[in-house]
C-alpha positions in Angstrom: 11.8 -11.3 30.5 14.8 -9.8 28.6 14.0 -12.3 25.7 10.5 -11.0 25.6 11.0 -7.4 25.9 13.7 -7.7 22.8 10.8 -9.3 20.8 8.5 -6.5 20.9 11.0 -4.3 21.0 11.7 -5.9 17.2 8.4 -6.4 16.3 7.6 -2.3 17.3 10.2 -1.7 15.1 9.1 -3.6 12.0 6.1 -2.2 12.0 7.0 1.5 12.2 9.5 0.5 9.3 6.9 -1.3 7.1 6.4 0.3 3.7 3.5 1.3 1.5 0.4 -1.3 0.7 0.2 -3.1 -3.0 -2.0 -1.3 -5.2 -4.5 -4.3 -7.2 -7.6 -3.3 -9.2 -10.2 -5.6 -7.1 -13.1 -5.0 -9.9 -10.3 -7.1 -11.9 -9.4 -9.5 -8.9 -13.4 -10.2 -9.0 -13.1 -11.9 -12.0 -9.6 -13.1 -11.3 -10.9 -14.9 -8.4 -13.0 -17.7 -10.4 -11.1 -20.2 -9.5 -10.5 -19.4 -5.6 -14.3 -19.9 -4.8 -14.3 -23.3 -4.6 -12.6 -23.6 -1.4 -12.5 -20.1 -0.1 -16.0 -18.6 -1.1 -17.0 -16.1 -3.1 -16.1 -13.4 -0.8 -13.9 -14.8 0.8 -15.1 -16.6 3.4 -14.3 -20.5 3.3 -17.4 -22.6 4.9 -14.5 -25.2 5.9 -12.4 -24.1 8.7 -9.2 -25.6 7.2 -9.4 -23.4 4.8 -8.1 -19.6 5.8 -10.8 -17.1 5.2 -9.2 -14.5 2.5 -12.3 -11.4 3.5 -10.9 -8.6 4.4 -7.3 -9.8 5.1 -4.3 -6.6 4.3 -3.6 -6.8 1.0 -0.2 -6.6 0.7 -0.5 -10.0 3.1 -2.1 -11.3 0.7 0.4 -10.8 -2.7 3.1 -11.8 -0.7 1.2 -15.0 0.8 0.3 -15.6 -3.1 3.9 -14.8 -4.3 5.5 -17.3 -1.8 3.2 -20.6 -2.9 3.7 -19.4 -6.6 7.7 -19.5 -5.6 7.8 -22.2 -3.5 8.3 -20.8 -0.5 5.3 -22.1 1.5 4.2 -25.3 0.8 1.1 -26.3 -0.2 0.1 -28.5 -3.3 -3.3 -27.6 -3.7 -2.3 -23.4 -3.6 1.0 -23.7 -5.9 -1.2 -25.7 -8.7 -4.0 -22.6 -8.3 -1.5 -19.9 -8.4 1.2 -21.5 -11.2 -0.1 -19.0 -13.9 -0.9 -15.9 -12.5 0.9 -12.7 -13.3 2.5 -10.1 -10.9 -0.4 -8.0 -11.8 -3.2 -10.9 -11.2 -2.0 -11.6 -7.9 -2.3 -7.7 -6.9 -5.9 -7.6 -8.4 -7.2 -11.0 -6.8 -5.3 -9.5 -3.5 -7.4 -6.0 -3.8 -10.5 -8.0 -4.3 -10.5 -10.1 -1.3 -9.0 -7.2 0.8 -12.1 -5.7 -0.2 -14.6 -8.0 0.7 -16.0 -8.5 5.1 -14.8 -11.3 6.9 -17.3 -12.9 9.2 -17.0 -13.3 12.8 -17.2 -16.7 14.4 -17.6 -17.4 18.2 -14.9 -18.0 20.6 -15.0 -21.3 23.0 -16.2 -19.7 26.6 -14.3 -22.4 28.3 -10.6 -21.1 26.2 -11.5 -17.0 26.2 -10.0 -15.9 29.7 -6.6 -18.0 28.3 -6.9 -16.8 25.0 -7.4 -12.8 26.0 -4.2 -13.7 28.1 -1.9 -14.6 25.4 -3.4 -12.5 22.6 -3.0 -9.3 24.8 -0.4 -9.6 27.3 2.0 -12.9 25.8 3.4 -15.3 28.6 6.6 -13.3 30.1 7.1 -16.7 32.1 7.9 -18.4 28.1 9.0 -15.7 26.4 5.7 -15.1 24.7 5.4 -11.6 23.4 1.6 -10.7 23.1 0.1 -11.2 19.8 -2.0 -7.9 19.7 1.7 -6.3 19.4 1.5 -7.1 15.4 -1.7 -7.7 14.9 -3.6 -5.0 16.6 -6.0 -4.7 19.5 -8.8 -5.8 17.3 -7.0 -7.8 15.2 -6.9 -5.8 11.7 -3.2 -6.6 11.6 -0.4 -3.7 10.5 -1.9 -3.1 6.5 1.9 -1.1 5.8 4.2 -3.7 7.7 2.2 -6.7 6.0 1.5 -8.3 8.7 -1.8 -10.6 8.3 -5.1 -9.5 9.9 -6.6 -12.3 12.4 -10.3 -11.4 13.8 -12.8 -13.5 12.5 -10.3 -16.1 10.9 -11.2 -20.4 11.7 -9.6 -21.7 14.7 -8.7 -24.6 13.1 -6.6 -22.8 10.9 -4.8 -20.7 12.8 -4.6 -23.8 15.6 -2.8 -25.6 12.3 -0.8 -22.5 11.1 0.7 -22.0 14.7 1.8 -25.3 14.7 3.2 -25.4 10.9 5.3 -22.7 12.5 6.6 -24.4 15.7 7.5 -27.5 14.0 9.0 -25.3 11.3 6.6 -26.5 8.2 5.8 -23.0 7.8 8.4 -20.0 8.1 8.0 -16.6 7.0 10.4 -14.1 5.5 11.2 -12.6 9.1 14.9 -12.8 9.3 14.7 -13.1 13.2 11.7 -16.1 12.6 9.2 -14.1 15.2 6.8 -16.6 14.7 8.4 -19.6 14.7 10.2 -18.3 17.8 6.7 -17.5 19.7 5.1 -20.6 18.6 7.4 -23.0 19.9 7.2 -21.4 22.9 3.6 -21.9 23.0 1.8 -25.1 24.5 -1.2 -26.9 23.0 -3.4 -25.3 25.1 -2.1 -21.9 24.7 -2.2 -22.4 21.2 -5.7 -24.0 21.1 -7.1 -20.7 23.2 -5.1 -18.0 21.4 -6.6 -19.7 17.9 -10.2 -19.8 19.5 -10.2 -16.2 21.0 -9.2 -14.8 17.5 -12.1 -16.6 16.1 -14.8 -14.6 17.8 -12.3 -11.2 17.7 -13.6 -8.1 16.1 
C-alpha cells in the first residue's frame, strides 16, 4: 500500500510541475505529414491496430515521442528511418497537426470492461498498481503541460504491446523513477489485456 500511495503521490507531483505545451504550426505539419499517412492515416488514425493512432494525442507527447526515435531513444526501425531528416521545427509542426486532428473511438471487449474500469480507475493496491486515470485523466485526454500521452480511443493492440515493451523493459521513458515500467511489470496479462481494451472504447 505504501509503495502505491508513493507512486501517485510522485505522479500528482509531476503533473502539477509539468511545464508549458510545444508551440508547431499544424497548417505546416499538414504538409509535413506526407509521409506519415501510409501507416498512420491522414488524420491520424491508423486502420491497423499496431500502429498507434497520432489524432488528437498532446502535442508536446508527440515532439518528444518524435525526438526520442530521431535520437535513438526508442527503438523502432521503421519510425527512426521516417523521422532521420526532420528539423526541430518539422517535428513541432507535424506534432501541432496531428494534435489537431479527432481520434476515433473504438469499442471495448464487454467480457474485459468491469477489469479494465478497475485498473484504469482505482490501480490494484494488492500489486502496487497505481490507477492509470492518475496521469492520464478520467477520460483519458492525458495531462497536455506534463506531456503525458492521451489514451481514449487508442488500439488495444497497441497499448496491450506498448505495456509490455515496458515491463520487459524494450520501452522506457525519460521518467527518472521508470513509473511505467514500474506499474507494468506489476501488471498480469490479463490486467494488461483489459486495461488496453477499456481504453479502446474510453472517451
Amino acid at each position: 500500500m505504501k509503495n502505491w500511495l508513493a507512486i501517485a503521490l510522485t505522479l500528482f507531483v509531476s503533473t502539477a510541475m509539468g511545464s508549458a505545451m510545444a508551440g508547431g504550426d499544424a497548417e505546416a505539419g499538414k504538409t509535413k505529414s506526407a509521409n506519415c499517412v501510409a501507416c498512420h492515416g491522414a488524420d491520424g488514425n491508423s486502420v491497423n491496430p499496431e500502429w498507434p493512432k497520432l489524432a488528437g494525442q498532446n502535442e508536446k507527447y508527440l515532439a518528444k515521442q518524435l525526438g526520442y526515435f530521431q535520437h535513438g531513444e526508442r527503438e523502432n526501425s521503421t519510425m527512426s528511418g521516417m523521422v532521420t531528416g526532420l528539423s526541430e521545427s518539422d517535428i513541432d509542426d507535424i506534432a501541432a497537426y496531428y494534435a489537431s486532428q479527432t481520434s476515433t473511438i473504438g469499442a471495448a471487449d464487454p467480457e474485459l470492461v468491469e477489469l479494465g474500469q478497475k485498473i484504469y480507475r482505482a490501480g490494484n493496491s494488492d500489486s502496487g498498481v497505481a490507477p492509470c486515470m492518475g496521469c492520464h485523466g478520467p477520460d483519458g485526454a492525458g495531462n497536455p503541460a506534463a506531456g503525458y500521452p492521451a489514451l481514449r480511443g487508442q488500439h488495444a493492440v497497441y497499448i496491450e504491446s506498448q505495456l509490455h515493451g515496458f515491463a520487459e523493459g524494450k520501452r522506457v521513458n525519460e521518467n527518472a523513477k521508470k513509473m511505467m515500467q514500474i506499474l507494468a511489470i506489476r501488471m498480469t496479462n490479463r490486467e494488461i489485456r483489459a486495461v488496453a481494451s477499456y481504453i479502446q472504447g474510453l472517451h
